[in-house]
C-alpha positions in Angstrom: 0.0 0.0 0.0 3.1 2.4 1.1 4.1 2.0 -2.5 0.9 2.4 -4.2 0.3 5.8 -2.3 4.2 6.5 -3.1 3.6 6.0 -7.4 0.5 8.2 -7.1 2.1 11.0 -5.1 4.5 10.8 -7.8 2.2 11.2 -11.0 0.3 13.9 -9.4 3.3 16.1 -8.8 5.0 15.1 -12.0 1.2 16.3 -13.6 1.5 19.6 -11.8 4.9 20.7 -12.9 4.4 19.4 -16.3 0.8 21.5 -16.0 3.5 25.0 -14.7 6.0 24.3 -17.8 3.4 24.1 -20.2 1.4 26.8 -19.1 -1.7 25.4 -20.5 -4.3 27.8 -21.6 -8.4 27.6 -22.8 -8.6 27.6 -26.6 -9.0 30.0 -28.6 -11.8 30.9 -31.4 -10.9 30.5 -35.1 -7.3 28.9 -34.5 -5.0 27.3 -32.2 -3.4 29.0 -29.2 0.2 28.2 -27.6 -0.7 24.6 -25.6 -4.2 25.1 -25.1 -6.7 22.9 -23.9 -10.2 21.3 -25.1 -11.9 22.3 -28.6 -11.5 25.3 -30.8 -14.0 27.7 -29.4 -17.7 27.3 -31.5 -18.8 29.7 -34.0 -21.8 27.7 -35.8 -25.0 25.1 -34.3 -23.1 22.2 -35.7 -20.3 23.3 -33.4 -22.1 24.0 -30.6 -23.9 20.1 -30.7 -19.8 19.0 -30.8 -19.0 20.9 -27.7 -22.4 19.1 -26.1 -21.7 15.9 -27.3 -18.1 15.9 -26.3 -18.7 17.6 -22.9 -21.5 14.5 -22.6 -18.6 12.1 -23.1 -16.3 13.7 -20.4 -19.1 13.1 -18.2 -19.4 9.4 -18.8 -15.7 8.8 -19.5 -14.9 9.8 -16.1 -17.3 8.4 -13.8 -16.0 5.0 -15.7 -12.6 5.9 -14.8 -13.5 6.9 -11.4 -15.3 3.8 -10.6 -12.4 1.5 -12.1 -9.7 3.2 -9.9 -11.7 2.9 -6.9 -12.2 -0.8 -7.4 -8.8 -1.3 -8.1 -7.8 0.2 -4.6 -10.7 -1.9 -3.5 -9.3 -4.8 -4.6 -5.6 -3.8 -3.4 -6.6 -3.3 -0.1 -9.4 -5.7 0.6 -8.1 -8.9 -1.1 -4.1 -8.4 -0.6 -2.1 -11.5 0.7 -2.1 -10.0 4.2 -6.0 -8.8 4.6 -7.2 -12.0 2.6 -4.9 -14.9 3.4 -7.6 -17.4 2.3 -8.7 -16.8 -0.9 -12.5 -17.3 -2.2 -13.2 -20.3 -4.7 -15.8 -18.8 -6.1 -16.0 -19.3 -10.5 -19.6 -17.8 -11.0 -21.5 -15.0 -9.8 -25.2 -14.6 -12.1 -26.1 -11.6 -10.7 -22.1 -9.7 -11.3 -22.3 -11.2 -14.9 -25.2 -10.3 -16.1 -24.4 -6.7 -14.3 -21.1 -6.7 -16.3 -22.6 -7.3 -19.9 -26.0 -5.0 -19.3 -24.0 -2.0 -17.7 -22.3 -1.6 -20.7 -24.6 -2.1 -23.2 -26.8 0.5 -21.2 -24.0 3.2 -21.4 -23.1 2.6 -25.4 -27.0 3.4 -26.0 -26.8 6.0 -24.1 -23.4 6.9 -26.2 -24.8 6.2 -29.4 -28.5 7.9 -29.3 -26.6 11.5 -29.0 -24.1 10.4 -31.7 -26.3 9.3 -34.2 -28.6 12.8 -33.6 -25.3 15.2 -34.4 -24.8 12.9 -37.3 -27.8 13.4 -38.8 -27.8 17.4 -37.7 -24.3 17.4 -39.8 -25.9 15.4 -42.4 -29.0 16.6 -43.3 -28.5 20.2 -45.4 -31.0 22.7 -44.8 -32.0 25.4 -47.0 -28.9 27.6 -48.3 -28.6 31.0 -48.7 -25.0 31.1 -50.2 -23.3 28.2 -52.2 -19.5 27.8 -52.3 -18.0 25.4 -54.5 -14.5 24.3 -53.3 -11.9 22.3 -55.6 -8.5 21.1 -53.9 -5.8 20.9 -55.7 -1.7 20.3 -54.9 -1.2 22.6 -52.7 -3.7 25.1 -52.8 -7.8 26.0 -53.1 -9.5 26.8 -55.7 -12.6 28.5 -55.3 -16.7 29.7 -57.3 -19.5 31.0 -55.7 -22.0 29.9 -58.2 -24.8 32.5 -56.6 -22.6 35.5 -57.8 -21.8 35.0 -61.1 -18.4 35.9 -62.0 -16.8 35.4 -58.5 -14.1 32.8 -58.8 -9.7 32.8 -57.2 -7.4 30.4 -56.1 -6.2 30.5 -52.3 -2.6 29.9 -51.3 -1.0 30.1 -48.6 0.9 33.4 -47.3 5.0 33.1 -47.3 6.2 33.4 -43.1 7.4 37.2 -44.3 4.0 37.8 -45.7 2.1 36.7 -42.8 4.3 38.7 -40.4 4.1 41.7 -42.8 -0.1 41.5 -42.2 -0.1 40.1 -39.1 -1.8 37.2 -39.8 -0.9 33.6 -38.6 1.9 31.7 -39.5 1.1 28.6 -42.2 -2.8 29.7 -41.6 -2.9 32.7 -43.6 -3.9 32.7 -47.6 -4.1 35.4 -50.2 -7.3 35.5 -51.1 -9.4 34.3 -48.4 -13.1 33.0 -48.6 -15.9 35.6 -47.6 -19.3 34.5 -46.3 -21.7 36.6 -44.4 -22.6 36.0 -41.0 -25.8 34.6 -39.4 -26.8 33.0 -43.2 -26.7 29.4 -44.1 -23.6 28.1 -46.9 -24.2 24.9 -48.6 -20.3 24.2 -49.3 -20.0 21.4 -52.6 -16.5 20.2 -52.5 -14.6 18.1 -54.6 -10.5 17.9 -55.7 -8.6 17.8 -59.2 -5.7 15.6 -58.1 -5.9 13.5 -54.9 -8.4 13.3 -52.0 -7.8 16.7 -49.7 -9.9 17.5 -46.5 -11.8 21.0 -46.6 -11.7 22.0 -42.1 -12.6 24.5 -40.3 -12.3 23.5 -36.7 -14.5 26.2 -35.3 -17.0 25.4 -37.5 -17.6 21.9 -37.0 -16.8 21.3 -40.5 -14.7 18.5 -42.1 -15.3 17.2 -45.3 -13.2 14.9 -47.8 -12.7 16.4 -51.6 -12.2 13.8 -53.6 -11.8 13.6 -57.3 -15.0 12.8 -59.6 -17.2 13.2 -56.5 -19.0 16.0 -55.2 -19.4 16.2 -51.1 -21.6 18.5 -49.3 -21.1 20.6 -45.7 -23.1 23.1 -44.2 -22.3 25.7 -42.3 -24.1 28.9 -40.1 -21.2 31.2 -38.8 -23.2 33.3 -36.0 -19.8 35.6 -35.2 -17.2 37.9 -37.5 -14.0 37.3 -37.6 -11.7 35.3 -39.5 -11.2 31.8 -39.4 -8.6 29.4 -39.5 -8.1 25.5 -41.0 -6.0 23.2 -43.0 -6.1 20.2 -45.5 -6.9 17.5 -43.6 -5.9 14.4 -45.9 -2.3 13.5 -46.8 -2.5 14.6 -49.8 1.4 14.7 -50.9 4.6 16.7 -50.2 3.1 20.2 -49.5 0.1 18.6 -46.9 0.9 20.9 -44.1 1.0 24.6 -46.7 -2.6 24.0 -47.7 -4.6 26.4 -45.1 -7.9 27.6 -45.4 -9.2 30.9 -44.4 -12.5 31.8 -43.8 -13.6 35.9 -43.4 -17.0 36.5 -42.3 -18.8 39.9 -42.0 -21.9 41.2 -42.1 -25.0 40.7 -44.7 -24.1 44.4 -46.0 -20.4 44.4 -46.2 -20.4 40.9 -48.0 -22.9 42.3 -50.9 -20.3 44.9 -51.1 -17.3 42.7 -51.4 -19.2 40.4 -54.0 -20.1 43.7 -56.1 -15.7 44.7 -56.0 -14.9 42.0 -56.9 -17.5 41.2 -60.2 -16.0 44.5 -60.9 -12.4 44.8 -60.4 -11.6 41.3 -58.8 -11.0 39.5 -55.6 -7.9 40.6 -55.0 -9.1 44.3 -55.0 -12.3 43.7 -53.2 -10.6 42.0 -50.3 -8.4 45.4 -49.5 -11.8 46.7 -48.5 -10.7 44.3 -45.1 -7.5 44.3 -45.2 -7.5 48.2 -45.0 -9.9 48.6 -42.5 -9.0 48.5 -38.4 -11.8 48.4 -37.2 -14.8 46.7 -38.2 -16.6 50.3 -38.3 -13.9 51.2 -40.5 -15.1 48.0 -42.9 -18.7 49.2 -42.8 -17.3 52.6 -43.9 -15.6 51.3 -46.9 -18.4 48.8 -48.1 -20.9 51.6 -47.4 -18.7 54.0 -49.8 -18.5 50.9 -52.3 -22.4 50.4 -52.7 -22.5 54.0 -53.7 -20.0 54.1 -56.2 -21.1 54.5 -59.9 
């Protein structure tokens, strides 16, 4: 027993210095922070049933592990050579193995009814206000918004100067980004020209595989601004890790505005209405002074 208490002393205080070097933190919205802990912070309802679901699990997970280490000490203490020196004969016990095969068939529905319910939520694609069709390619995006005629760019990722020049995130951060406006629903088609790529947004909930000759569907409902953060998520070849994807999204008004730029003078120039702007009143300013131009 002395040595039993001894090992968990032991991996307790090992946990807590490892927990002070680390300096663990919550994580962030939209991408990852320095050593954090748990999800990406939600952003959509599919998100938000992850973070229930998962939470759920946590729940379960560690009652189970609760009860397991207390019967282990149980058993350590109670039926030890000293405390037990006469040892049971008993083979079968009805009642502990029927407990032992119902308990756990009990706790996997109970698993699988809130599991299958996300699924379907994911699933099942409701009625969209924007499309997006996504194309993967080696090592970038390629992108169409088949709702605004004329809208179409490829998406590569940022060099580490360029990202530092805009402040943006290293290896997260494209050129031409992907704008969708907040609070409305995006049917996102995705498919690849090459090999199978992943199209992610962690915040989002989203994570779909493009594959060539086949066209996958995700959904999508971002409910805050801001810009958001994901990669390829397939191994899809040399480059794997320099294929991000960045997601912009504003405002009903300010995305009408961006759309209108760019028909007109291109992607590239309508994003600048962002890029300029350092405040988002600053980006309501400049769409506002778009809409009204001739």
């Amino acid at each position: 027993m002395k040595r039993l208490f001894a090992a968990l002393a032991v991996m307790v205080a090992s946990a807590l210095m490892w927990d002070g070097a680390m300096h663990f933190a919550a994580a962030g919205t939209g991408e990852p922070s320095a050593w954090q802990l748990n999800l990406q912070g939600s952003v959509t309802p599919v998100m938000d049933a992850i973070h229930g679901l998962h939470n759920y699990l946590l729940v379960i997970i560690t009652a189970i592990m609760v009860f397991v280490l207390g019967l282990l000490i149980y058993v350590c203490v109670r039926f030890n050579a000293k405390a037990n020196p006469t040892p049971s004969k008993t083979t079968h016990n009805t009642v502990l193995e029927v407990a032992w095969t119902v308990v756990p068939i009990l706790i996997l529905i109970t698993i699988a009814i809130p599991s299958f319910r996300l699924i379907y939520f994911q699933r099942e694609i409701p009625q969209a206000d924007l499309t997006i069709k996504a194309t993967g390619n080696q090592w970038y995006w390629s992108y169409e918004y088949p709702d605004q005629a004329g809208i179409s760019f490829d998406s590569a990722m940022l060099t580490d100067a360029e990202a530092a020049e805009k402040n943006l995130p290293r290896l997260l951060a494209t050129d031409n980004e992907v704008v969708v406006p907040t609070g409305k629903i995006v049917r996102l088609i995705v498919t690849a020209g090459d090999v199978i790529h992943g199209w992610t947004i962690p915040s989002f909930g989203a994570k779909i595989d493009a594959i060539p000759g086949r066209l996958n569907e995700e959904w999508f409902k971002v409910e805050k601004d801001g810009i958001y953060y994901g990669q390829c998520s397939e191994l899809c070849g040399k480059d794997h890790a320099f294929m991000p994807i960045m997601v912009r999204a504003v405002p009903q008004a300010d995305f009408d505005a961006w759309a209108v730029k760019a028909k007109a003078a291109g992607v590239e120039e309508a994003n600048k209405m962002f890029a300029a702007a350092a405040s988002p009143a600053q980006v309501a300013d400049t769409a506002t002074a778009i809409q009204t131009q001739p």
